[in-house]
C-alpha positions in Angstrom: 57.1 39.6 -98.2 60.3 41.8 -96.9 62.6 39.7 -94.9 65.3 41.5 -92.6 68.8 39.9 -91.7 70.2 40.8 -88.2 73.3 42.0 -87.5 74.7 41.7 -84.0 78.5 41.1 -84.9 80.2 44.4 -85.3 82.2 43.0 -88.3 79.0 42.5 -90.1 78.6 46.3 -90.7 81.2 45.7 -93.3 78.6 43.1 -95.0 75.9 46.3 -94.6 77.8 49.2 -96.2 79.7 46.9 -98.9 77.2 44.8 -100.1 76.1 47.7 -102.5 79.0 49.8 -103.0 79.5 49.8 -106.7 77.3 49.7 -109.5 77.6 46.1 -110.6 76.3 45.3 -107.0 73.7 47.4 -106.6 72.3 45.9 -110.9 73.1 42.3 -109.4 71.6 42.2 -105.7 67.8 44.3 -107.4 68.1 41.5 -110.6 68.5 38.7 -107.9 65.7 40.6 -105.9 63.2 39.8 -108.9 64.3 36.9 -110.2 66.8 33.6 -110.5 69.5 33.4 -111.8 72.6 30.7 -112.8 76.2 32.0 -112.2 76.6 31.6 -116.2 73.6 34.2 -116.6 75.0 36.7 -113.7 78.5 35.5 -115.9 77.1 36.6 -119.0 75.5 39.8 -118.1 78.1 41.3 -115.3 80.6 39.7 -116.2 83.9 38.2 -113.4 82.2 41.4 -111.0 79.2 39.9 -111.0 80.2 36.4 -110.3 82.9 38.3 -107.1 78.9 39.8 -106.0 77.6 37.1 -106.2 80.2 35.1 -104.1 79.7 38.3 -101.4 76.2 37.6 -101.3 76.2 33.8 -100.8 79.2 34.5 -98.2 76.5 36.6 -96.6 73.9 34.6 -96.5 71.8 37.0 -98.1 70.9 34.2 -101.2 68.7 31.4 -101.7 69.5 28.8 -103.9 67.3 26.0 -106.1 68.1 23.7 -108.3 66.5 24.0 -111.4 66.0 21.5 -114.8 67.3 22.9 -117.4 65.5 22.2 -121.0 67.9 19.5 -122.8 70.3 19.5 -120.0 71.1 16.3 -118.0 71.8 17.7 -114.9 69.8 20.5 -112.8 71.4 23.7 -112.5 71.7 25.7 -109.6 69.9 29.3 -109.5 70.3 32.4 -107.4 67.7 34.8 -105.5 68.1 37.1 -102.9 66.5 35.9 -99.3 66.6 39.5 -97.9 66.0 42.9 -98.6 66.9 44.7 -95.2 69.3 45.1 -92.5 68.3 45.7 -88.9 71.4 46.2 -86.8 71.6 45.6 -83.1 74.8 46.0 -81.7 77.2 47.3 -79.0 81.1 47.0 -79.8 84.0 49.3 -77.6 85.3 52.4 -79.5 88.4 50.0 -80.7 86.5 47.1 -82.7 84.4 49.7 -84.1 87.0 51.4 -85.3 89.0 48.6 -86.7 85.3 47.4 -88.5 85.4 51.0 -90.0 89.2 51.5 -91.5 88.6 47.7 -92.9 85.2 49.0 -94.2 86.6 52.6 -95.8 89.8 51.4 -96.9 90.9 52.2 -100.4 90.2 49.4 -103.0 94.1 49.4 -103.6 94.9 49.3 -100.0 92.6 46.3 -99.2 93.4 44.3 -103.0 97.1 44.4 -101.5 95.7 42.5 -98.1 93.5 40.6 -99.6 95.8 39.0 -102.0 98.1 37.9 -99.2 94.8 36.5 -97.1 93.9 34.4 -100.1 97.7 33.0 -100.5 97.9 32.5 -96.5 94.2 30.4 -96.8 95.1 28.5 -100.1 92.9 25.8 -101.0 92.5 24.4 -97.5 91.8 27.2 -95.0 94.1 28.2 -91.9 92.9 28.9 -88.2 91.9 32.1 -87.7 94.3 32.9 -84.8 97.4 31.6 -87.1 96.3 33.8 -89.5 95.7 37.4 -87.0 99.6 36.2 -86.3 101.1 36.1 -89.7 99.2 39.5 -90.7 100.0 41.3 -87.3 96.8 42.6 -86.7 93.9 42.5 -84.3 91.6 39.5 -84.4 88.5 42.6 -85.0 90.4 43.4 -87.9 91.3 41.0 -89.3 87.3 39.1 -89.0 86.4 42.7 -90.7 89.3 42.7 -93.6 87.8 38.4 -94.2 84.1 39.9 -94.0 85.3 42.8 -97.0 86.9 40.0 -99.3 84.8 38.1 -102.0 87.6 35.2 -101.9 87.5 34.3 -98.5 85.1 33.8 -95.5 85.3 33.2 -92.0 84.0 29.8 -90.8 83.9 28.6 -86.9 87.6 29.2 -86.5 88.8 29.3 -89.7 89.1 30.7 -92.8 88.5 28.8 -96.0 87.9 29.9 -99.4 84.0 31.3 -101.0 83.5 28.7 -103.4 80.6 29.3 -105.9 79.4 26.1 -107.8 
């Protein structure tokens, strides 16, 4: 059964044309598609880009998880599937937010590693409020919310920002 997730935040585009933008993404999100998977086992066969995917997906809310026994194991272990396979997007945004949603989109990897890196520093291990954090990177809150949506390290929250955490 095909299940669609709706996207009525212009910064969600960024989830839409990113989600599947490299190889390692597109391998991960049709494996998920088909079957569950641990973050050892997405570990193991994609290695630290599979486990950042994998993170982006979650941070999405494009995954389903279960906890699963595992064979001589204690303890369950959390598995891995994705919950849709389609975007319908239904939106109006002024010229300016779109815009913003589309230079964060389109940005050069080396570009947006250099922003990223101080987003993840500004967030630590706690989080920050999202309007302290548009002030200390002196850009516009659209921006910004579209730059968070881009990262696999970080995700918007209420009124924060907090860090993806993957168990």
């Amino acid at each position: 059964m095909a299940r669609v997730k709706l996207i009525t935040d212009p910064t969600e585009i960024v989830y839409a044309l990113r989600c599947l933008d490299t190889e390692v993404k597109r391998k991960l999100f049709t494996d998920l598609l088909k079957n569950w998977k641990t973050v050892e086992e997405i570990k193991e066969e994609y290695g630290e880009e599979g486990v950042d995917a994998l993170r982006l997906f979650e941070k999405m809310h494009l995954l389903e998880s279960q906890w699963k026994p595992v064979p001589g194991e204690p303890e369950p272990t959390k598995t891995y599937h994705i919950l849709y396979d389609g975007f319908h997007i239904d939106l109006t945004s002024p010229i300016t937010e779109m815009l913003d949603v589309l230079v964060a989109t389109i940005m050069s990897e080396e570009e947006f590693r250099k922003i990223d890196d101080k987003i993840v520093e500004l967030v630590g291990d706690k989080g920050i409020y999202m309007g302290d954090l548009i002030e200390k990177l002196g850009m516009s809150p659209t921006m910004v919310k579209a730059l968070v949506r881009r990262s696999a390290r970080v995700m918007y929250r209420g009124q924060t920002v907090d860090p993806v955490m993957i168990e």
